[in-house]
KELUMKOL-67640 format. One record per residue: residue number from 1; x, y, z of N, C-alpha, C, O in turn; residue in three letters. Coordinates in steps of 0.2 Angstrom, whole numbers. Layout:
// residues N
+-----+-------+-------+-------+-------+-------+-------+-------+-------+-------+-------+-------+-------+---------+
| num |  n.xx |  n.yy |  n.zz | ca.xx | ca.yy | ca.zz |  c.xx |  c.yy |  c.zz |  o.xx |  o.yy |  o.zz | residuo |
+-----+-------+-------+-------+-------+-------+-------+-------+-------+-------+-------+-------+-------+---------+
| NUM |     X |     Y |     Z |     X |     Y |     Z |     X |     Y |     Z |     X |     Y |     Z |     ALA |
...
+-----+-------+-------+-------+-------+-------+-------+-------+-------+-------+-------+-------+-------+---------+
END
This chain:
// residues 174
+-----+-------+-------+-------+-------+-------+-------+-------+-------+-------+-------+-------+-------+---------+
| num |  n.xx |  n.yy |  n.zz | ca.xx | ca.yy | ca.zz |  c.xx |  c.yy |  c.zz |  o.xx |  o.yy |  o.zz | residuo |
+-----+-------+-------+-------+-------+-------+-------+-------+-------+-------+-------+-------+-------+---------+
|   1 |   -97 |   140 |    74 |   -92 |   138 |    69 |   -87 |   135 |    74 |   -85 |   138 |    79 |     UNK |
|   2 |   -83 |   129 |    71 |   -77 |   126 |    74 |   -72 |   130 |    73 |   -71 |   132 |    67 |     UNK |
|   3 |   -68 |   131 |    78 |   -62 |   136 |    81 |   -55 |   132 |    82 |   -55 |   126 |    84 |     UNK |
|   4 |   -52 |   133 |    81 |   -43 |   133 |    83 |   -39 |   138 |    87 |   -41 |   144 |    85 |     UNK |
|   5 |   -36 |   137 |    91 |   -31 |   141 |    93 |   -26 |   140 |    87 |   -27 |   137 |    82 |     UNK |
|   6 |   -19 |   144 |    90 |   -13 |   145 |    87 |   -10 |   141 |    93 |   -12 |   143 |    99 |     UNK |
|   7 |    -5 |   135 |    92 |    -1 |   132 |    98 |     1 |   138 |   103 |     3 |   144 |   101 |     UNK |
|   8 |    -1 |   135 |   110 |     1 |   139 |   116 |     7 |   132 |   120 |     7 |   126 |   121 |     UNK |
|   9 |    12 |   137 |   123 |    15 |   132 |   129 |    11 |   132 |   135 |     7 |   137 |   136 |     UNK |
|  10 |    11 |   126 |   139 |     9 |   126 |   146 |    15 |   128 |   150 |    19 |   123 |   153 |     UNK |
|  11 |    17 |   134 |   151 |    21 |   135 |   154 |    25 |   131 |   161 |    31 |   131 |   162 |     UNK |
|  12 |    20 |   127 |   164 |    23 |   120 |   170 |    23 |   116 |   167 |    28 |   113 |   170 |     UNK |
|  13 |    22 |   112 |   162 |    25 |   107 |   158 |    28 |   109 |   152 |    31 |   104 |   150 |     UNK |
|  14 |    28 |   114 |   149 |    31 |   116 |   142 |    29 |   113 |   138 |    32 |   113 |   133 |     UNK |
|  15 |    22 |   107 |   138 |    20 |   105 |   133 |    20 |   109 |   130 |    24 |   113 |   131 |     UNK |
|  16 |    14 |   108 |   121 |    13 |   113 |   117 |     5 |   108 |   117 |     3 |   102 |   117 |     UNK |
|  17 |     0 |   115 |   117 |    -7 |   115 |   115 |    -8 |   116 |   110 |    -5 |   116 |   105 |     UNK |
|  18 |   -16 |   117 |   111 |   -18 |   119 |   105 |   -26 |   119 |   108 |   -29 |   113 |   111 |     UNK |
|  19 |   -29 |   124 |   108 |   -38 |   125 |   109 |   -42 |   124 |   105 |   -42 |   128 |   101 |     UNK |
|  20 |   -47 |   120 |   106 |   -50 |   116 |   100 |   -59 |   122 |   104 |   -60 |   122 |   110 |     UNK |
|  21 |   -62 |   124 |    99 |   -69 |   127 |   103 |   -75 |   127 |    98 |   -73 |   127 |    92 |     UNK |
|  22 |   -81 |   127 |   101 |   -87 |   126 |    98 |   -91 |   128 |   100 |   -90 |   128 |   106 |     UNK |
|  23 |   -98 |   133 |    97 |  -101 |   136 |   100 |  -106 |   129 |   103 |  -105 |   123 |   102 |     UNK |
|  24 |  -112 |   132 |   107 |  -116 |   129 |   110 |  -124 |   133 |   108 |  -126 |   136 |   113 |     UNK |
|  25 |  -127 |   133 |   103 |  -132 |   138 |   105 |  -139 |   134 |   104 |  -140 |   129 |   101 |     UNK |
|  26 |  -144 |   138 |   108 |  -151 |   138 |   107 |  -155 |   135 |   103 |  -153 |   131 |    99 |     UNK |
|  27 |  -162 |   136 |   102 |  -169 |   133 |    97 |  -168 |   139 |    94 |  -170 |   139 |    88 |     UNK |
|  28 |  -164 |   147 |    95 |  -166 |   151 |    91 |  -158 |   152 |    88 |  -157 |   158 |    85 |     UNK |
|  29 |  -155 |   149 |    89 |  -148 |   150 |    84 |  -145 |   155 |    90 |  -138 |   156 |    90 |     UNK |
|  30 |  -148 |   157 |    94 |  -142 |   161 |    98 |  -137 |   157 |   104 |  -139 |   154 |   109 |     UNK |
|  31 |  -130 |   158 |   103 |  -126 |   156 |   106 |  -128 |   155 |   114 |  -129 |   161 |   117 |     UNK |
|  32 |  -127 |   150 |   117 |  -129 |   152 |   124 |  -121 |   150 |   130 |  -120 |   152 |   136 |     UNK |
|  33 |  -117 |   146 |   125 |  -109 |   143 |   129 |  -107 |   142 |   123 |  -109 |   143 |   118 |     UNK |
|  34 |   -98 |   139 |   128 |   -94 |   139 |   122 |   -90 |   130 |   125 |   -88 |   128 |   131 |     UNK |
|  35 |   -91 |   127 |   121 |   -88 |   121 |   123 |   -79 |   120 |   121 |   -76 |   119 |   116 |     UNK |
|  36 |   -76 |   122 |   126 |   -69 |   121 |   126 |   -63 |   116 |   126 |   -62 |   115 |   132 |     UNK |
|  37 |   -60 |   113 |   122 |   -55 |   109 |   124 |   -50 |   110 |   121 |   -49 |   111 |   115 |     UNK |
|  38 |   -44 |   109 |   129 |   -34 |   108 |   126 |   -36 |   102 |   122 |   -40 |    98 |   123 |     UNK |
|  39 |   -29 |   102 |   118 |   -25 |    97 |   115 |   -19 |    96 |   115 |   -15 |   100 |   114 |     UNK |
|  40 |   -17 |    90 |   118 |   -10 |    91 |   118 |    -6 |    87 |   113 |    -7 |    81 |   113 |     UNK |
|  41 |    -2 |    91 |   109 |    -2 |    91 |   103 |     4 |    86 |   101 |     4 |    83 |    95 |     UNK |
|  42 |     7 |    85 |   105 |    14 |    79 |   105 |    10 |    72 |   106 |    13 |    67 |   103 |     UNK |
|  43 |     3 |    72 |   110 |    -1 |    65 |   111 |    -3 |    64 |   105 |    -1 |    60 |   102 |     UNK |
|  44 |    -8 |    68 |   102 |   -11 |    68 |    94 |    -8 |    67 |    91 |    -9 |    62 |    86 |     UNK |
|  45 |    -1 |    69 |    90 |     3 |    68 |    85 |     4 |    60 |    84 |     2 |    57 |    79 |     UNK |
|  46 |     6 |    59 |    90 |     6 |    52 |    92 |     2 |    47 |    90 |     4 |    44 |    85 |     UNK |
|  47 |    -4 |    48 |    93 |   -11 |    42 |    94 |   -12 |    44 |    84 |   -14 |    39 |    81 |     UNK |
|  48 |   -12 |    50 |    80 |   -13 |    50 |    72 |    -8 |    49 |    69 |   -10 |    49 |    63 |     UNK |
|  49 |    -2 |    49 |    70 |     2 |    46 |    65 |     5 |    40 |    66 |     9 |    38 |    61 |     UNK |
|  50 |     4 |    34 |    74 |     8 |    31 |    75 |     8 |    27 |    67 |    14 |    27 |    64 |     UNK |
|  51 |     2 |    24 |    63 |     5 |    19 |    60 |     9 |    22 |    52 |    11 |    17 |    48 |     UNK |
|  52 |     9 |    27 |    51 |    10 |    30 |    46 |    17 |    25 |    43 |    20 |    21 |    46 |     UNK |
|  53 |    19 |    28 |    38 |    25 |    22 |    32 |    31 |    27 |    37 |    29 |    33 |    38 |     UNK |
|  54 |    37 |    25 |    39 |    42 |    28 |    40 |    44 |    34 |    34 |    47 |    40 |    35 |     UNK |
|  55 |    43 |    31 |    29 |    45 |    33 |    24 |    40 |    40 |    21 |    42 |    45 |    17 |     UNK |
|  56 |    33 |    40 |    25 |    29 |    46 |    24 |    31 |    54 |    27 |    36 |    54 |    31 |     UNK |
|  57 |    29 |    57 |    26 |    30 |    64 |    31 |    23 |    69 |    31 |    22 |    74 |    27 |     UNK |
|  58 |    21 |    68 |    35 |    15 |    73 |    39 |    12 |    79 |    44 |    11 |    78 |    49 |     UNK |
|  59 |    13 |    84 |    41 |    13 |    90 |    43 |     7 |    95 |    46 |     2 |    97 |    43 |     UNK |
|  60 |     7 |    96 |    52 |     1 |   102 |    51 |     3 |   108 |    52 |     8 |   109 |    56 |     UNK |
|  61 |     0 |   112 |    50 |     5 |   120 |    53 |    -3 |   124 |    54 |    -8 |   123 |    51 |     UNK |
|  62 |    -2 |   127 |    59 |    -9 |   135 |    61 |    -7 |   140 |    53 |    -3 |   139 |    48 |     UNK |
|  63 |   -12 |   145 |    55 |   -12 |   151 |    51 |    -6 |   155 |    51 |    -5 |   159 |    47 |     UNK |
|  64 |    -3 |   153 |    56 |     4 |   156 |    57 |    11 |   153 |    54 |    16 |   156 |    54 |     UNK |
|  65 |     9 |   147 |    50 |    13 |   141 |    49 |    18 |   137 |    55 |    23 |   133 |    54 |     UNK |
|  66 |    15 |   139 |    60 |    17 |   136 |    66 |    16 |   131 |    66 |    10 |   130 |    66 |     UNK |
|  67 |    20 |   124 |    68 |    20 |   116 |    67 |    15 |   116 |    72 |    16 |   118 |    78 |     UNK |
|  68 |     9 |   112 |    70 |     5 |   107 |    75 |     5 |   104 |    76 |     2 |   103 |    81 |     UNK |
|  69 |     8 |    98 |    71 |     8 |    90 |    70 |    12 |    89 |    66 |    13 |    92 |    61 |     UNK |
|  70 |    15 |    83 |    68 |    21 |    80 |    63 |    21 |    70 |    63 |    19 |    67 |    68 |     UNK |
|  71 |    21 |    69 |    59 |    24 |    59 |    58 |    30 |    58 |    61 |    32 |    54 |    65 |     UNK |
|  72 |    35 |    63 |    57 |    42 |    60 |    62 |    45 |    67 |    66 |    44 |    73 |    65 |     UNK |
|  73 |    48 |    64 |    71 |    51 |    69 |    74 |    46 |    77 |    78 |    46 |    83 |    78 |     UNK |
|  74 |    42 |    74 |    80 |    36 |    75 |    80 |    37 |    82 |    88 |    33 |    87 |    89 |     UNK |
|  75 |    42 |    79 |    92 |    45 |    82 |    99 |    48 |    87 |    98 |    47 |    92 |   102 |     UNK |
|  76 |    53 |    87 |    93 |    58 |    91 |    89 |    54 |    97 |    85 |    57 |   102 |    86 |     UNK |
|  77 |    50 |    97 |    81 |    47 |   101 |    76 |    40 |   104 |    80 |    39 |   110 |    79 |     UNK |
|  78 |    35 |   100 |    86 |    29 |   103 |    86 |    32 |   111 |    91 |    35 |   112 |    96 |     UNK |
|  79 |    28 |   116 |    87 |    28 |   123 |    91 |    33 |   127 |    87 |    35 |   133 |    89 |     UNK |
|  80 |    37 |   122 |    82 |    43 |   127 |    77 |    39 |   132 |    73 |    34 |   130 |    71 |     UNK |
|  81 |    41 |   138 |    72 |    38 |   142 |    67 |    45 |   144 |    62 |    50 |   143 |    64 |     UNK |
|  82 |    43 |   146 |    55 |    50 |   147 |    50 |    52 |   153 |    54 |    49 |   157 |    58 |     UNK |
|  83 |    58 |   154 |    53 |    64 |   160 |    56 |    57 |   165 |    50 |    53 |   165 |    46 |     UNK |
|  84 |    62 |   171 |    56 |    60 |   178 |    52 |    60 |   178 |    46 |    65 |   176 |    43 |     UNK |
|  85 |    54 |   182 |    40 |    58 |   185 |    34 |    56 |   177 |    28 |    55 |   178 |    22 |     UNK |
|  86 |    58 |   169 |    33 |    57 |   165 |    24 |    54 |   163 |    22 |    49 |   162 |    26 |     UNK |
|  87 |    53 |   161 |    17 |    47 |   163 |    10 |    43 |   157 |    14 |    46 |   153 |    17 |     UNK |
|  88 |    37 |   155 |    14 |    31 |   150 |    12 |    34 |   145 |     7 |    33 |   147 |     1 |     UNK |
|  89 |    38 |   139 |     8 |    39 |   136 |     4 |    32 |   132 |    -2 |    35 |   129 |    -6 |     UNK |
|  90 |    26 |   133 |    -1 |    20 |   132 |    -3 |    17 |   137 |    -7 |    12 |   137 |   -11 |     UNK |
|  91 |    21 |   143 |    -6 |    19 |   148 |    -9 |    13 |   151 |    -7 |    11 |   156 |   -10 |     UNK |
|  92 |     9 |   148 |    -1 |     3 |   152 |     0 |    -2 |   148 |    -1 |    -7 |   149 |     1 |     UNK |
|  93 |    -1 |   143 |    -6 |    -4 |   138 |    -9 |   -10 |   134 |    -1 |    -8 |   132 |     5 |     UNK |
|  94 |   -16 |   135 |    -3 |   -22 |   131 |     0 |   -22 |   122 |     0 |   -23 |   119 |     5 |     UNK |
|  95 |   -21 |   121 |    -7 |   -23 |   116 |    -8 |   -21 |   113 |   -17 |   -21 |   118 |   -21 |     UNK |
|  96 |   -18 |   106 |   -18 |   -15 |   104 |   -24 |   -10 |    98 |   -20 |   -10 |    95 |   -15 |     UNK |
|  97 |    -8 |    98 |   -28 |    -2 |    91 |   -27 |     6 |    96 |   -32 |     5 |   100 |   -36 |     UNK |
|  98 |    10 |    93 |   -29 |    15 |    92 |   -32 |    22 |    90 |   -31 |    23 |    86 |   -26 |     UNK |
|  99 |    28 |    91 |   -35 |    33 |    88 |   -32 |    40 |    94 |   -32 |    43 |    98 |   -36 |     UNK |
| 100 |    42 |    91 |   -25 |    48 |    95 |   -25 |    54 |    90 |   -19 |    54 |    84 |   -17 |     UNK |
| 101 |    58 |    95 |   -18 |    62 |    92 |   -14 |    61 |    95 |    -7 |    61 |   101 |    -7 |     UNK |
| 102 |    60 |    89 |    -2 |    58 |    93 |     4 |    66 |    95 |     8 |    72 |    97 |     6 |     UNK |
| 103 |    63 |    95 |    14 |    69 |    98 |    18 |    77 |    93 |    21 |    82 |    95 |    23 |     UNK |
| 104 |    73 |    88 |    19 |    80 |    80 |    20 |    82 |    80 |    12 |    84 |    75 |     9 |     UNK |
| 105 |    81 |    84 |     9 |    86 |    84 |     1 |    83 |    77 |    -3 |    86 |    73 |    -7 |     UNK |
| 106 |    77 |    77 |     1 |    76 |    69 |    -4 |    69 |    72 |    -8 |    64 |    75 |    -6 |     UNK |
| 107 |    70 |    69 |   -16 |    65 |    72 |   -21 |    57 |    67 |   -16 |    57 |    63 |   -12 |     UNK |
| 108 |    51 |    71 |   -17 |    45 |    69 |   -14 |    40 |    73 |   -17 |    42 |    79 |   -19 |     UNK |
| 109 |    33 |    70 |   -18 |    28 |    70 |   -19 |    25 |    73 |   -15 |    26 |    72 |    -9 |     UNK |
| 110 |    19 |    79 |   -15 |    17 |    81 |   -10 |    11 |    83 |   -11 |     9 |    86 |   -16 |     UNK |
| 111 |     6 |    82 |    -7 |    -1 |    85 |    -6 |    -4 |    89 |    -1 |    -4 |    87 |     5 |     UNK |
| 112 |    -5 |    94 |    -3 |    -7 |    99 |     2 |   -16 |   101 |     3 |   -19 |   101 |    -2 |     UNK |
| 113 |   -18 |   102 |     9 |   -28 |   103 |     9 |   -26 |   110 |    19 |   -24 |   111 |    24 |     UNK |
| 114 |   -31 |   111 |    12 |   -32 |   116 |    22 |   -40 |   114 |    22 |   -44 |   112 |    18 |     UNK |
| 115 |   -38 |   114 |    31 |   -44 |   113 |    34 |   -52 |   118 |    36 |   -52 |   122 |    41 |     UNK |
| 116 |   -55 |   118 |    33 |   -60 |   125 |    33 |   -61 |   126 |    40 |   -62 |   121 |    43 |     UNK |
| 117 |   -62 |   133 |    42 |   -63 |   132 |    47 |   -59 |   137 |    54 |   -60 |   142 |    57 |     UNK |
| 118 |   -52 |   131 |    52 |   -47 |   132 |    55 |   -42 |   133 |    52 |   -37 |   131 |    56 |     UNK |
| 119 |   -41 |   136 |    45 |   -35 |   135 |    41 |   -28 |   132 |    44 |   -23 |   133 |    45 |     UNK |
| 120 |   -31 |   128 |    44 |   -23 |   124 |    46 |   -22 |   120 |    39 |   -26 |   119 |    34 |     UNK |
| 121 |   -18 |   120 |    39 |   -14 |   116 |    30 |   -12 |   109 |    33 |    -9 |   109 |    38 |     UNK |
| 122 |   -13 |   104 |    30 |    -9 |    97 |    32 |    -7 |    97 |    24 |   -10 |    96 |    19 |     UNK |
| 123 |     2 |    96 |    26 |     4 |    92 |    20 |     8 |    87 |    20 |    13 |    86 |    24 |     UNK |
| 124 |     7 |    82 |    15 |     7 |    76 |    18 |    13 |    73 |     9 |    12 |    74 |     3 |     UNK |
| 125 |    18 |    71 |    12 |    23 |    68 |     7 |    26 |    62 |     7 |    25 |    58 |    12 |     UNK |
| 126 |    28 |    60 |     1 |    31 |    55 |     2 |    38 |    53 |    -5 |    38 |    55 |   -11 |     UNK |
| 127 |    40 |    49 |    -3 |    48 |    49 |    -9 |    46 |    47 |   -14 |    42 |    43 |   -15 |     UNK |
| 128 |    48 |    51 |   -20 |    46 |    50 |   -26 |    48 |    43 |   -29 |    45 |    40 |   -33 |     UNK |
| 129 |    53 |    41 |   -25 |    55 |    34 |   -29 |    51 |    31 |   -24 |    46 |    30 |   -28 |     UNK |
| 130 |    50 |    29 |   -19 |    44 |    24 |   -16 |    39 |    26 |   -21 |    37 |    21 |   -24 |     UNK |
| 131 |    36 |    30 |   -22 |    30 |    30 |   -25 |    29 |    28 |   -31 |    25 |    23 |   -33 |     UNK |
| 132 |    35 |    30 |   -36 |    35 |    27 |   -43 |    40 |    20 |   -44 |    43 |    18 |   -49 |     UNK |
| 133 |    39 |    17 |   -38 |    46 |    11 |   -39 |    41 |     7 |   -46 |    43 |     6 |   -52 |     UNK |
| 134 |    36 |     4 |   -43 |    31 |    -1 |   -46 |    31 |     0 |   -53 |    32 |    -4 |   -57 |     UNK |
| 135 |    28 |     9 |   -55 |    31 |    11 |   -61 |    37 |    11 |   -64 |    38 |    12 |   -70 |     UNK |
| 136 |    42 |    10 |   -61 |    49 |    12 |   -64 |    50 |     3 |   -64 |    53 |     1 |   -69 |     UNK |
| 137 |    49 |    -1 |   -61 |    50 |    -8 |   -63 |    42 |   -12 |   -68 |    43 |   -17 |   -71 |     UNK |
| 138 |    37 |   -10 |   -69 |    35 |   -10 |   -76 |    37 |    -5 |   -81 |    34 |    -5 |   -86 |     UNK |
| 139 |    42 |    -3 |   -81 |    45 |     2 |   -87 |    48 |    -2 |   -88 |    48 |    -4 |   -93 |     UNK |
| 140 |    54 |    -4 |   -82 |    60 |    -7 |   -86 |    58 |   -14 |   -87 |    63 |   -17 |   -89 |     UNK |
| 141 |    53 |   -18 |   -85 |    50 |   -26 |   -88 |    48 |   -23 |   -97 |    49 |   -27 |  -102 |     UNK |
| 142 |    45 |   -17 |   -98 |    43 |   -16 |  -104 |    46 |   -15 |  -109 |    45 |   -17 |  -115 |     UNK |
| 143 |    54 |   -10 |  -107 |    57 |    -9 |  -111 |    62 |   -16 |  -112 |    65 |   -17 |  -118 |     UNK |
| 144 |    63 |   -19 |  -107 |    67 |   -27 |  -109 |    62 |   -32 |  -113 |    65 |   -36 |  -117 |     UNK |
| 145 |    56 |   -31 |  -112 |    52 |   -36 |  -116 |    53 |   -33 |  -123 |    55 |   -37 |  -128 |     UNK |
| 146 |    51 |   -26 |  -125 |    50 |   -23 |  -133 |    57 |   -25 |  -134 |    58 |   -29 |  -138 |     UNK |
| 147 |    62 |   -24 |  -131 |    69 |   -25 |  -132 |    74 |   -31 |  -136 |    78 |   -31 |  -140 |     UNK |
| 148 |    68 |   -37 |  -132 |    69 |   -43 |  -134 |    65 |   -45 |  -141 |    66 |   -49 |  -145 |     UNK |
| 149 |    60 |   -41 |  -142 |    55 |   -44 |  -145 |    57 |   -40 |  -154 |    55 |   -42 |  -160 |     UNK |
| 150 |    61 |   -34 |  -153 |    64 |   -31 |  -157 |    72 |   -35 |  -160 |    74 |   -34 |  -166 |     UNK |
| 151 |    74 |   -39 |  -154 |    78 |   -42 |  -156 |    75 |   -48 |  -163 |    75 |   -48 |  -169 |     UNK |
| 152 |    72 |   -52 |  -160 |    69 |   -57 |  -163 |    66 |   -54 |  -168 |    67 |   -58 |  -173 |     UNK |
| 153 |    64 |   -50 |  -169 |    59 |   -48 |  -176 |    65 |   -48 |  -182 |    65 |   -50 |  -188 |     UNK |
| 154 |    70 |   -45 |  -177 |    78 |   -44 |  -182 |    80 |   -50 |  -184 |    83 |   -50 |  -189 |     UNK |
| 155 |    80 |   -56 |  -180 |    83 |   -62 |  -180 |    80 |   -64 |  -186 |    83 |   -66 |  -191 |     UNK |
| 156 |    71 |   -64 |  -186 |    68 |   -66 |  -190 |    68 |   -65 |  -197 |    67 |   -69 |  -201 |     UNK |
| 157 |    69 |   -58 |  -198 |    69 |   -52 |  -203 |    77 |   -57 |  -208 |    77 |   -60 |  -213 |     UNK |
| 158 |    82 |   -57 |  -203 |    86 |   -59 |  -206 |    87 |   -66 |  -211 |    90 |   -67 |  -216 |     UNK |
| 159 |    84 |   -71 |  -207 |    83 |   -76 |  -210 |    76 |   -77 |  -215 |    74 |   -82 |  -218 |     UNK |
| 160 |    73 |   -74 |  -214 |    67 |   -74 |  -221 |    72 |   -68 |  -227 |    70 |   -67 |  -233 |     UNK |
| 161 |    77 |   -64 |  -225 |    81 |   -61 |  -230 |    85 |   -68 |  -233 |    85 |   -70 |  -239 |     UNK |
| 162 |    88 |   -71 |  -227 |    95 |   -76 |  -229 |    91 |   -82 |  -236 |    94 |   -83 |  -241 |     UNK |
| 163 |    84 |   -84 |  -233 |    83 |   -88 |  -235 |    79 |   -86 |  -243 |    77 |   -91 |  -246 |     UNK |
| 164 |    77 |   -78 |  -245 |    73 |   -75 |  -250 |    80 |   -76 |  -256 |    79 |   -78 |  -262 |     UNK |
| 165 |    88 |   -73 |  -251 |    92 |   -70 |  -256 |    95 |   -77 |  -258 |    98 |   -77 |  -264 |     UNK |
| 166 |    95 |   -83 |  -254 |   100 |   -88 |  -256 |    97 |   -93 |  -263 |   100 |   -98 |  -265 |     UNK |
| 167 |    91 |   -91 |  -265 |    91 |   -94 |  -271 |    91 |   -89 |  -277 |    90 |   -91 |  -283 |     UNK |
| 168 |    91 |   -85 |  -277 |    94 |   -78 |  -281 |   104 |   -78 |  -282 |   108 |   -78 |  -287 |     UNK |
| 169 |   106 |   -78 |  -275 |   112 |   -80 |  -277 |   117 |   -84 |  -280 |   122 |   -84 |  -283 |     UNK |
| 170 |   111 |   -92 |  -277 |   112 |   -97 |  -282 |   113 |   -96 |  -289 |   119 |   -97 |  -292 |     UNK |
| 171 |   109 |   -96 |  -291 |   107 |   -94 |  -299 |   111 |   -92 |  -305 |   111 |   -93 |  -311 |     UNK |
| 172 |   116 |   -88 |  -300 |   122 |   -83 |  -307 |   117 |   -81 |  -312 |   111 |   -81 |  -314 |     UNK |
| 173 |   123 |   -77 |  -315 |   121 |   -75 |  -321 |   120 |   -80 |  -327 |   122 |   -86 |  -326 |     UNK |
| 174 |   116 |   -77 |  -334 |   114 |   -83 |  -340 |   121 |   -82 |  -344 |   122 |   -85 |  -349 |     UNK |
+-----+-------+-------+-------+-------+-------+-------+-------+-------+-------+-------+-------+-------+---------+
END
C-alpha cells in the first residue's frame, strides 16, 4: 500500500520533505523491497499550483495537520503545524463542501477530500463573491427586467382603466 511520511526538515538545507513509499513484492504477494522517494515539498507546491486563479487557495495538511502544500505563500506556510491546544477548523471533517470565512477574513467557498491511503486532506477554496458574481449579475439582470416588466403591466393596467372609466364618466347621471 502507498505511504506518506509526515513533513521532515533536511537539516543542511532546511528544506521541508515529505517521503513518499511503496511496497515492491513478489508472484506470491510477498513484499521483497520498498521503493522510496523524498519530495521536496516547496518544488511541488510550485510545479502543482503554479497555474492556479490568484484568487483560489490550496491546501494540504498530513495526519498531523501539518502544512504540505499551499497555492499561495506556499514558503511561509509549508511545515506550519496549528499552535498547541486549536480546535481543527474542519471539525475533523474527511470530506464535504461548504462555506465559511477563511483565515484572510474574506467569506469563501470550500471543499474538502482526503487522500486514502495517506490521509492527507486537501482543501481547496475560493471567494464566494468570485464564485457567485455570474449569479449575483443574472439576479440583478432579472430583478431589473421583472422590474420593468411590472412597471409596464401598471402603465398598461392604467390606461385600459383610463380608457374603460372615461366613457362611464362621460355619461353623467339620467
Amino acid at each position: 500500500m502507498f505511504a506518506a511520511s509526515n513533513v521532515f526538515v533536511d537539516e543542511r538545507s532546511g528544506r521541508k520533505f515529505a517521503a513518499l513509499s511503496y511496497p515492491i513484492r513478489d508472484g506470491n504477494a510477498a513484499q521483497t523491497g520498498l521503493l522510496v522517494m523524498t519530495v521536496d515539498l516547496l518544488t511541488l507546491s510550485e510545479q502543482l499550483f503554479g497555474s492556479t486563479p490568484k484568487s483560489a487557495l490550496v491546501t494540504v495538511v498530513d495526519r498531523t495537520r501539518a502544512i504540505l502544500l499551499r497555492s499561495t505563500a506556499a514558503a511561509e506556510f509549508i511545515g506550519s503545524r496549528p499552535r498547541d491546544g486549536e480546535a481543527d477548523p474542519l471539525g475533523g471533517a474527511r470530506e464535504g463542501h461548504f462555506a465559511g470565512v477563511g483565515r484572510d477574513g474574506v467569506p469563501r467557498l470550500f471543499a474538502l477530500l482526503t487522500l486514502p491511503g495517506v490521509d492527507w486532506r486537501v482543501i481547496a477554496s475560493l471567494p464566494q463573491a468570485d464564485v457567485l458574481s455570474e449569479f449575483d449579475t443574472a439576479l440583478r439582470r432579472t430583478v431589473a427586467v421583472g422590474l420593468g416588466l411590472c412597471l409596464l403591466a401598471l402603465g398598461l393596467t392604467w390606461r385600459l382603466w383610463a380608457a374603460m372609466a372615461s366613457p362611464i364618466a362621460g355619461r353623467g347621471a339620467p
